[in-house]
TORMIRO-602593 format. One record per residue (C-alpha): residue in three letters; z, x, y. Coordinates in pm, whole numbers, padded with zeros to 5 digits, always signed. Layout:
! TORMIRO-602593
alaZXY...
! end
This chain:
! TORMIRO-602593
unk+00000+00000+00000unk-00093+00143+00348unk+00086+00142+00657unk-00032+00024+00932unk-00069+00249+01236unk+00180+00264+01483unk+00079+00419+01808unk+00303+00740+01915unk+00545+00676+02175unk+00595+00953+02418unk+00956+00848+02461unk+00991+00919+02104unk+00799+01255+02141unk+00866+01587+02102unk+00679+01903+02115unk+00816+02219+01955unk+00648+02610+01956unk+00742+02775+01616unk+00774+03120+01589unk+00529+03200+01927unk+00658+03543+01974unk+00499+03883+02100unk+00460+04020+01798unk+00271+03742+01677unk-00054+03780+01920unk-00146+04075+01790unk-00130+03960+01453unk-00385+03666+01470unk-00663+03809+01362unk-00877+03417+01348unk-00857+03432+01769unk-00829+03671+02047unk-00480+03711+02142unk-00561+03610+02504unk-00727+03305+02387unk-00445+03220+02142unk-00172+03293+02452unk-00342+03046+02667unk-00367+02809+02435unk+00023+02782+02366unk+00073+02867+02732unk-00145+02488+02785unk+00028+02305+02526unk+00354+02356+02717unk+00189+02334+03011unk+00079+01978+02842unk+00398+01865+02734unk+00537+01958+03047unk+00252+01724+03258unk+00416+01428+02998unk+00776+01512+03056unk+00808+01589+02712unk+01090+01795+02592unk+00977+02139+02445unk+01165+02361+02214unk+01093+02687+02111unk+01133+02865+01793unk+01085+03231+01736
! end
């Protein structure tokens, strides 16, 4: 039996970096490790724009 789909609620949101350290852009080897900075620097930037509360890990 399938669910049906329940739209996410920002209120009910949360957005959460794991393990984004230093160390870790020079070891992704699938993207530059400019690239992959600015991406996780615009998904806070992102969550931020929503007033959604980030958490870090790492």
């Amino acid at each position: 039996m399938t669910r049906p789909y329940v739209r996410l609620d920002k209120n009910d949101a949360a957005v959460l970096l794991v393990d984004y350290q230093a160390g870790l852009l020079l070891l992704a080897r699938d993207i530059e490790p400019d690239k992959f900075k600015n991406n996780m620097l615009v998904l806070n930037d992102l969550a931020k724009s929503f007033n959604q509360p980030i958490n870090t890990w790492g």
